[in-house]
N, C-alpha and C positions, 0 to 999 in steps of 0.2 A: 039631483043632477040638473044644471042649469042646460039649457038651448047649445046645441055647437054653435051654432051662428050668435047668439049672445054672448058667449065665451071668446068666441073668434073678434067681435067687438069691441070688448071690454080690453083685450089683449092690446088692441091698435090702440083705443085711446089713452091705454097705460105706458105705453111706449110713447108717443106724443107729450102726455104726462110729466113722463119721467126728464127725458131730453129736455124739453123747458126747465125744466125745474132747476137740471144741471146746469143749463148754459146761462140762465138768467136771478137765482137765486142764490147756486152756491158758492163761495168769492174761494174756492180753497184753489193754491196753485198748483195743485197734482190734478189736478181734472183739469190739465191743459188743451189734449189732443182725444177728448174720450164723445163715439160713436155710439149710438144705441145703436143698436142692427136690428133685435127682435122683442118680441115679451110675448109669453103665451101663459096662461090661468090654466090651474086645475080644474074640473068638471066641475066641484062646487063653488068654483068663485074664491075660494077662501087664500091661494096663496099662487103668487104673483113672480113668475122669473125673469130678469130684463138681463139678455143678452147686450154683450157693449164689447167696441174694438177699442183699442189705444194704437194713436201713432206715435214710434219709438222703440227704445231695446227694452229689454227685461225688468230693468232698475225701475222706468217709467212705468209697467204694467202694474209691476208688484204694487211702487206708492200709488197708482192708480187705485187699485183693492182696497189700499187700506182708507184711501179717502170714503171711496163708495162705500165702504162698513159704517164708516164713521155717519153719513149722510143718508145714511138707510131710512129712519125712522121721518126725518125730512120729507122725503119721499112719499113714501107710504101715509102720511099726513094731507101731501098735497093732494093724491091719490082720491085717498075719502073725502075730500071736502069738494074737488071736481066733479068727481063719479055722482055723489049722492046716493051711495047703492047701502044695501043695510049694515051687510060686513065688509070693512073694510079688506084687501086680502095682503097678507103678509109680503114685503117685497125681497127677493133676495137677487144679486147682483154676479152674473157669470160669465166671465171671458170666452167673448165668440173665438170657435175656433177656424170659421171661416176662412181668415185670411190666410193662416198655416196651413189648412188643407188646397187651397187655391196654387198657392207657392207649390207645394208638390205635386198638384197635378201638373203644373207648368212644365217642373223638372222632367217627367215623368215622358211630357207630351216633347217636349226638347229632346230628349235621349230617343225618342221612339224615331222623331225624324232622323236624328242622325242614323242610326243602326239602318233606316229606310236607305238613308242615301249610300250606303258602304251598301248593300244588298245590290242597290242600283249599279254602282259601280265595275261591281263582282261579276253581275249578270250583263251588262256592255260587256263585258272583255273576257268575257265565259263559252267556252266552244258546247257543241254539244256532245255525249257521252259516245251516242253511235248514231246509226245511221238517222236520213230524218226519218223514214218509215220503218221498222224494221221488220214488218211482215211483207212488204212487196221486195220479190226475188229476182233480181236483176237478170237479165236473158244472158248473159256472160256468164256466167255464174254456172246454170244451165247447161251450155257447152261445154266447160270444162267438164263439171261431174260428168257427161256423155264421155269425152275424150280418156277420164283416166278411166273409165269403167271398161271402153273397146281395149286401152293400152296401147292406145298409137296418139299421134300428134298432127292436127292439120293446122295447117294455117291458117287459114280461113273457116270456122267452124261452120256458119250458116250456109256456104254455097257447098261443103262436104253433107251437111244434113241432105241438102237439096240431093244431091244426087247417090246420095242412099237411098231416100225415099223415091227415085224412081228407080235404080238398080234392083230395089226389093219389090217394087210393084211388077219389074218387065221378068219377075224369076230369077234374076241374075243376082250373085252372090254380092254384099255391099262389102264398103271397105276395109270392115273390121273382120270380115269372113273370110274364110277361105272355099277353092271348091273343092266337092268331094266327091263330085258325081262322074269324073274322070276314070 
């Protein structure tokens, strides 16, 4: 097992390597629009994968492939004779998928906004369900249950409280009472 950091080396200058190689040695014209992205080496050195984009549809990736097969040993040629290293390492040639996973995260990230702005939407023009607190008990509230539990009706419920609570303090029977001591 070689150095990670030698392996991590050898990876960059094989990708350098390689992209010269294409842009200035090989005259084929399906390697029009083709991008190395990456190249990384197995732990012993021995074998070499160089990641590449194409710009274009399908038709262009595929002739892309079949050029880079063709151009392979090309490569791997240049490879050892730059490097100087003992074994040369095998190169083989793999469509980044990079760029297809970027596109969909795009989509992805586009649909997320939109769905964001319909929630937004939703929630501007959204009432709330009930009350804003729904454990604080409004004092109205209060007076009534008092009013239907005596079974009478006052208008004014806080100044009838009022003067219950001094009716009942001076002895005297409140409004919901009757007296019996006659």
């Amino acid at each position: 097992m070689a150095d990670p950091g030698r392996a991590r080396k050898l990876a960059d200058r094989i990708r350098e390597i390689a992209a010269e190689t294409l842009e200035r040695r090989v005259k084929d014209p399906r390697l029009g629009f083709v991008t190395v992205t990456d190249a990384r080496v197995t732990g012993d050195l021995r074998e070499a994968t160089v990641f590449y984009t194409v710009y274009g549809d399908d038709s262009d990736r595929a002739a892309t492939a079949v050029a880079l097969e063709r151009v392979r040993g090309l490569v791997r040629s240049e490879v050892g004779r730059q490097t100087g290293i003992r074994f040369t390492p095998t190169v083989d040639f793999v469509a980044d998928a990079i760029p297809q996973n970027a596109a969909h995260i795009e989509d992805l990230l586009r649909s997320a906004r939109a769905s964001d702005e319909q929630v937004a939407q939703a929630a501007a023009a959204a009432e709330y369900a009930g009350d804003p607190d729904p454990y604080r008990v409004r004092e109205d509230d209060e007076d009534d249950d008092a009013e239907s539990a005596a079974g009478g009706s006052v208008v004014d419920g806080s100044a009838a409280d009022e003067s219950d609570a001094d009716a009942s303090a001076a002895g005297r029977p409140t409004s919901g009472e009757t007296d019996d001591r006659a």
